[in-house]
C-alpha positions in Angstrom: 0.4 204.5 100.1 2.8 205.4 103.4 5.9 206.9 102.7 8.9 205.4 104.2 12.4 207.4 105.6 15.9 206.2 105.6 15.8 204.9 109.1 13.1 202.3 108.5 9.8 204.1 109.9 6.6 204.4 108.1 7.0 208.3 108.9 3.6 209.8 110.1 0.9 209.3 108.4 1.5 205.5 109.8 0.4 206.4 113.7 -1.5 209.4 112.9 -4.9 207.9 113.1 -4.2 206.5 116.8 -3.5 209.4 117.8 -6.6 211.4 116.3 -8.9 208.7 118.4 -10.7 211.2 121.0 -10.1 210.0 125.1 -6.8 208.2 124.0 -3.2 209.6 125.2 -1.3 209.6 122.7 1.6 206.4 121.9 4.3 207.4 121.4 6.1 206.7 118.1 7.5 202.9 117.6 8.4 200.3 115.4 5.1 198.8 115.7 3.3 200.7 113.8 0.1 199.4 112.0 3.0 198.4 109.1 4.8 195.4 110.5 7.8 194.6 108.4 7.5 190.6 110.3 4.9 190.3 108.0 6.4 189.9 105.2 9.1 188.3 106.6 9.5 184.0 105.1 7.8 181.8 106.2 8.5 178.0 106.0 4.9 176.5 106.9 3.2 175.6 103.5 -0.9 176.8 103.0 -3.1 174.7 104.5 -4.0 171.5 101.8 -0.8 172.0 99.8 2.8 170.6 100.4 4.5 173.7 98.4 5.6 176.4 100.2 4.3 179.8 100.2 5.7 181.1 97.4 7.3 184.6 98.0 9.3 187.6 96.1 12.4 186.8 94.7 13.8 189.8 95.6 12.9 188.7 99.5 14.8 185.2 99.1 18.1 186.9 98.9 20.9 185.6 101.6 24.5 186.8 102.7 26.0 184.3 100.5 23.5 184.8 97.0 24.1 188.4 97.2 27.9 187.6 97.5 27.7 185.5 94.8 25.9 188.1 92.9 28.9 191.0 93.0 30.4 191.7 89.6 33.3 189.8 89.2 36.9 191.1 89.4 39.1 191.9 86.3 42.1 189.4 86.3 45.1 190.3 88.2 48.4 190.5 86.9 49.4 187.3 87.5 46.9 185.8 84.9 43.8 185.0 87.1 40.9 184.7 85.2 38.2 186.3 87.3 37.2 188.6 84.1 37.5 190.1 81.2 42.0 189.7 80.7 43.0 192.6 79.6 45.3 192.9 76.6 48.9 193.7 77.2 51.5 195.0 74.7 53.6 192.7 73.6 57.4 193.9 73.9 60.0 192.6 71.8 63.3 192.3 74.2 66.5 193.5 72.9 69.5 190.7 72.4 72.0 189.2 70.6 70.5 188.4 67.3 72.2 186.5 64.5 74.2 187.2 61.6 71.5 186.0 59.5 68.7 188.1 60.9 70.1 190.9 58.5 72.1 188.5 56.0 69.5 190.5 53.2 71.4 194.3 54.2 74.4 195.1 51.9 78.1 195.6 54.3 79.2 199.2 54.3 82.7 199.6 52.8 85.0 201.4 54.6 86.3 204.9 53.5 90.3 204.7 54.3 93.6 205.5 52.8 97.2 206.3 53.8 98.7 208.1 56.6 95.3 209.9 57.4 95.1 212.9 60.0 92.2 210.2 61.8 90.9 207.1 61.6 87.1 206.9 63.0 85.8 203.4 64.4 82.5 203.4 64.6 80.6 199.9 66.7 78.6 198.6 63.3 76.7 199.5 60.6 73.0 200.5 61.5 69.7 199.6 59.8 69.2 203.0 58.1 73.6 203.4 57.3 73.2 199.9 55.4 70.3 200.4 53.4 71.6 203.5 52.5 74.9 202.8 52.2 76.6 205.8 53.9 78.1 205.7 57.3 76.2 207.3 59.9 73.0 207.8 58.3 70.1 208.3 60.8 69.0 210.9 61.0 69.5 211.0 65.0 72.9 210.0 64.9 75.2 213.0 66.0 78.1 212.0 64.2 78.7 214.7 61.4 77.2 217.4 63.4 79.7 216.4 66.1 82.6 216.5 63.4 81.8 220.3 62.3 81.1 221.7 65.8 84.3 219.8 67.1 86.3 221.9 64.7 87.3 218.4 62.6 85.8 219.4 59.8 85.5 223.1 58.6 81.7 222.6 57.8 79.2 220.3 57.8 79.1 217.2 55.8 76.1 214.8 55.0 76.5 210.9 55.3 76.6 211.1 51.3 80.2 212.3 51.4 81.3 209.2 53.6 83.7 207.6 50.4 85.2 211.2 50.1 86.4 212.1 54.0 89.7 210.8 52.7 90.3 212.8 50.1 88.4 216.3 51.6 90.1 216.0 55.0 92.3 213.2 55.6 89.6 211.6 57.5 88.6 207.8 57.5 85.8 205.4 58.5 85.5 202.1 59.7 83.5 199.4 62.1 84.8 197.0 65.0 81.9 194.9 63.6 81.1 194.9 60.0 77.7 193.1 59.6 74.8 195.3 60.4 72.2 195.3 63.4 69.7 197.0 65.0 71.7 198.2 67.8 74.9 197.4 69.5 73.2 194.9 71.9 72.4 192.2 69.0 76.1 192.0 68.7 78.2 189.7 70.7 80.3 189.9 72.8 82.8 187.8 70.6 81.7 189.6 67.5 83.4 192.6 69.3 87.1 191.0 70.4 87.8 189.2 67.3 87.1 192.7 65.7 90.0 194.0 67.9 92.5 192.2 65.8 90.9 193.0 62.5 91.3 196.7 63.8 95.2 196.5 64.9 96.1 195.0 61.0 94.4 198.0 59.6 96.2 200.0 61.8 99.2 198.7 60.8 98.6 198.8 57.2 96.9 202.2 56.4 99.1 204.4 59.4 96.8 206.7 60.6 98.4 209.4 63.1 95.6 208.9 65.4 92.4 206.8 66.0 89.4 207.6 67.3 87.2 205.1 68.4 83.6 206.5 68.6 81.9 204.9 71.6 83.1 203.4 75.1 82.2 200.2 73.9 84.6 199.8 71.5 87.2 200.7 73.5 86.1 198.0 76.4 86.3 195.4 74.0 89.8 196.5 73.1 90.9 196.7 76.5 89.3 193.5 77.1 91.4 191.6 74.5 94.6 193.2 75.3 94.9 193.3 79.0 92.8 190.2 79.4 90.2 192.4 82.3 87.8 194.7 81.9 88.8 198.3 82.0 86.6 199.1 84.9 87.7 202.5 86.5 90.8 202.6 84.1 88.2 203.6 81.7 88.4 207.6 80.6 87.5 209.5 77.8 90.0 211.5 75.4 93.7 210.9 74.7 95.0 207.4 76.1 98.9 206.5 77.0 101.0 205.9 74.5 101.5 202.6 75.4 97.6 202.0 74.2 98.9 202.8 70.6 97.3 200.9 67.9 99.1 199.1 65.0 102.5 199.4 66.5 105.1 197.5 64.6 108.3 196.9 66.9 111.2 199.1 65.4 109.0 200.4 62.5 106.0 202.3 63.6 105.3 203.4 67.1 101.5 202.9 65.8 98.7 205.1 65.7 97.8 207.4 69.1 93.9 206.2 70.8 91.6 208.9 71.2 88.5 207.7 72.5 85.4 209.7 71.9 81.8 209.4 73.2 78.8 207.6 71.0 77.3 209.8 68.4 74.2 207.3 68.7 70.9 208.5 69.1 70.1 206.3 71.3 73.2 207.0 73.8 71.6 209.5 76.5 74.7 208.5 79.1 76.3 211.7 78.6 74.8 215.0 78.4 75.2 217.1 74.9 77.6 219.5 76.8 79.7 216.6 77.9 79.6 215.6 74.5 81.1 218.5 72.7 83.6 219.2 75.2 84.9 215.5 74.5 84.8 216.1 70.4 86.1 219.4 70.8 89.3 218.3 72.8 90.0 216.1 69.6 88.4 219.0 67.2 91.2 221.7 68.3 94.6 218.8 67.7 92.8 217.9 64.3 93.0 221.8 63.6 96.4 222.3 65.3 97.9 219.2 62.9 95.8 219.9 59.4 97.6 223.5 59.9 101.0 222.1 60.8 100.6 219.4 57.7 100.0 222.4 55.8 102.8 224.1 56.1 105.3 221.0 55.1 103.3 220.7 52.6 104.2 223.9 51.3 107.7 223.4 52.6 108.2 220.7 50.4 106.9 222.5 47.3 109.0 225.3 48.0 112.3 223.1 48.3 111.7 220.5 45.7 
């Protein structure tokens, strides 16, 4: 059997017995060799008595457009084609606003308020975890009562559990701007969050709080919103706010309780790094100090003089 190369020749042993032929020069090496490759070329004449054609190798009756035909089709693209097997995507729930009723089954969370306390928290809304627990700021992630003990608001660190007792412990209360529960702050509305604004400025007015903090930029927006009637675009800042952003004032009664706006303990707010984030807390961690000391001290004033 000859031996064949890469370029197509029958290699030597095809032109080797020319050659050993004695009085012949010797041919020089061609393509026409004793193996002709026209040979097995097709042919279209039938055999002689027969009106089928020759019949030949499959593998010879291949053309440019079979062996097109015959390439492994492609997987579909990503616009749906199907030239293939479709490959499976992951199907992505998109956040948005989601209904009152979607978590109509999830208890509310009661506030934890009283009289004339040192601050009044607002938190956005109770979270999946904080209803079905029952404690404000309950995941696990949230940053809130580590926030409160390295801020210097509270002289240790408290658990969600002790949420109905900030009142009484350190003159510290809780509340929402949106009571029902949700997922996260984007399943609330945007109307949800203003007509909390008033709900906010009667409870200002009734409990008298020295100084509200409300826990997330957010919250503030929507207050801002609702009283200036514009978003607070670059008049946005964290910390203290003018006085004349006081909440719950009542005209020739109560000048109304100061705004401190703080960032969002949420886990999932990554806006601001956890440097920023102390630095904000602590600003409101060293008057919380500077005012439980002063309170104090009339405190014992009044013991001594009564």
């Amino acid at each position: 059997m000859a031996s064949y190369h890469e370029d197509g020749s029958d290699g030597v042993n095809s032109v080797s017995s020319e050659q050993d032929q004695p009085g012949s020069s010797p041919k020089a090496a061609t393509f026409k060799g004793r193996l002709q490759l026209s040979n097995f070329m097709f042919k279209s004449e039938t055999a002689p008595g027969s009106s089928t054609p020759t019949r030949r190798s499959a593998r010879l009756n291949l053309t440019s457009s079979s062996a097109v035909s015959n390439k492994r089709p492609k997987e579909d693209d990503n616009n749906g084609n199907s030239n293939g097997k479709a490959k499976k995507k992951r199907a992505r729930t998109a956040a948005g606003y989601a209904p009152p009723s979607t978590y109509a089954h999830l208890p509310l969370l009661p506030d934890a308020i009283t009289q004339s306390l040192l601050v009044l928290f607002i938190g956005l809304n109770p979270g999946i975890q904080t209803a079905r627990t029952g404690h404000a700021y309950a995941h696990p992630s949230n940053l809130f009562w580590k926030l409160l003990f390295s801020s210097g608001v509270t002289p240790r660190l408290c658990s969600a559990t002790e949420d109905r007792q900030m009142p009484e412990l350190y003159s510290l209360g809780l509340t929402n701007i949106v009571a029902r529960p949700s997922r996260n702050g984007s399943e609330l509305s945007k109307q949800e969050m203003d007509e909390g604004v008033e709900i906010l400025q009667e409870k200002a007015r009734k409990w008298r709080p020295e100084t509200i903090c409300v826990v997330g930029k957010s919250i503030w927006e929507s207050v801002w919103r609702v009283r200036h009637g514009r978003p607070v675009g670059k008049a946005f800042k964290y910390g203290w706010q003018d006085d004349t952003e006081n909440m719950g004032v009542i005209d020739g009664e109560w000048e109304g309780a100061r705004v401190f706006v703080a960032s969002s303990t949420s886990g999932l707010a990554a806006t601001l790094s956890p440097a920023e984030k102390e630095r904000i807390w602590g600003e409101l961690g060293a008057w919380v100090k500077m005012r439980r000391a002063e309170r104090e001290v009339e405190d014992e004033t009044n013991e001594a003089g009564s």
